[in-house]
Phi, psi and omega in degrees: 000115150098053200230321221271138134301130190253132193311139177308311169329295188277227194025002135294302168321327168278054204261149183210156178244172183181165181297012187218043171115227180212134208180158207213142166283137177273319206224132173293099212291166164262013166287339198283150163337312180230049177281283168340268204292334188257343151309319158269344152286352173276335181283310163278349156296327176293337199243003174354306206268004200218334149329128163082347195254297192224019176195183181220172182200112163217142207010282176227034167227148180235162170220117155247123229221147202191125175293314192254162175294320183323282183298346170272321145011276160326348201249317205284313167321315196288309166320303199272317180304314157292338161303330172281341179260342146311347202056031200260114200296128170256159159279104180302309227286341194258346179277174189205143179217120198045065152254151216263341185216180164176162159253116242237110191031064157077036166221136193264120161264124168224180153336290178318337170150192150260142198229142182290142147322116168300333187260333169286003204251315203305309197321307209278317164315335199236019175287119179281100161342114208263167146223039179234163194293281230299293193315329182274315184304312194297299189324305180316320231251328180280296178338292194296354177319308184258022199292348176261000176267013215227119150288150189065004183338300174300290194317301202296319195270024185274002185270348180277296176303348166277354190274003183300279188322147178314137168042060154253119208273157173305033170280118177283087173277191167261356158316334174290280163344304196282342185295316148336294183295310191275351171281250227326321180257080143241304176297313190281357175227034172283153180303150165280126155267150186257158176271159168318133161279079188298355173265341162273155183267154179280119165270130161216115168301138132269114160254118170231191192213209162268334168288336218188158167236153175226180165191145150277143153237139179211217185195144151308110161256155157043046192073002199240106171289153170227128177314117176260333166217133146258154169246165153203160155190161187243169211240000000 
């Protein structure tokens, strides 16, 4: 953040006022608009040759990865060498270094598998049932974040999503309610989904209804399937 230089031309357009004057940004803030998308193209253009091979990148968090300590090590050098001939500033406080788990865009990575984030859980577990437009899109809105740890997610959540819809009149039922209640405990008792085994064969379940279709896909360990993604959608 505030790392991108903004052309001297264009650096009017941010121009802002405040009680201490009129100002306009030199370095690119992520409020502006189009911030976002060009702080990540900025991004993979520095790390091209290292995307996908020996590290990941979205926006300003990276992970770099390796089967031995040794080589990641190496991979990790390469990384702190180019942020340095780029000039690109890290947050130590914010850095984690050979770790065994961690959270990674709001998901705890481990050996064991992936996991919902404990602090998006807390936050969404102590959410009171809205009965407004706004209060319902937001919940909905943290809930899909996580839709692939939730079997059936579209069934459960379709009563809440009907008040969504154009010319729907606005009843908080209790269909609603209970829908409500069965999102929250779905997430605080969701499954570790595992990463894929590419060496294994793959299952995939299908369910529909009249409203919705689901599927799970997963694989078998030791005779026990375990999930690797759920999908829905209603139809």
């Amino acid at each position: 953040i505030l790392q991108i230089p903004i052309d001297p031309k264009d650096q009017e357009k941010t121009t802002f006022t405040c009680p201490y004057g009129t100002f306009a940004y030199k370095h690119m803030p992520f409020s502006l608009c189009n911030a976002p998308g060009t702080f990540q193209r900025c991004m993979m253009a520095i790390f091209h040759d290292m995307i996908k091979k020996t590290m990941k990148v979205f926006m300003d968090d990276f992970s770099v990865f390796e089967n031995s300590f040794s080589t990641c090590l190496t991979n990790l050098e390469k990384m702190l060498k180019r942020c340095e001939d780029t000039k690109l500033a890290l947050n130590w406080e914010k850095s984690h270094f050979m770790v065994k788990e961690g959270i990674v865009l709001g998901h705890k990575i481990s050996k064991k598998g992936i996991e919902v984030g404990k602090a998006k859980i807390e936050v969404i577990s102590k959410l009171p049932h809205s009965t407004i437009v706004k209060g319902i899109r937001s919940f909905l809105g943290h809930a899909r974040f996580y839709r692939h740890f939730i079997k059936d997610f579209s069934k459960i959540s379709r009563p809440m999503t009907h008040l969504l819809e154009k010319n729907s009149p606005f009843i908080f039922s209790n269909e609603c309610i209970q829908a409500f209640k069965t999102l929250k405990d779905k997430l605080t008792e969701a499954s570790i989904l595992i990463a894929p085994n590419w060496d294994q064969q793959f299952e995939l379940m299908c369910d529909t209804s009249d409203y919705a279709v689901g599927a799970v896909l997963g694989q078998r360990i030791e005779k026990h399937f375990r999930p690797i993604h759920y999908a829905s959608k209603t139809i």
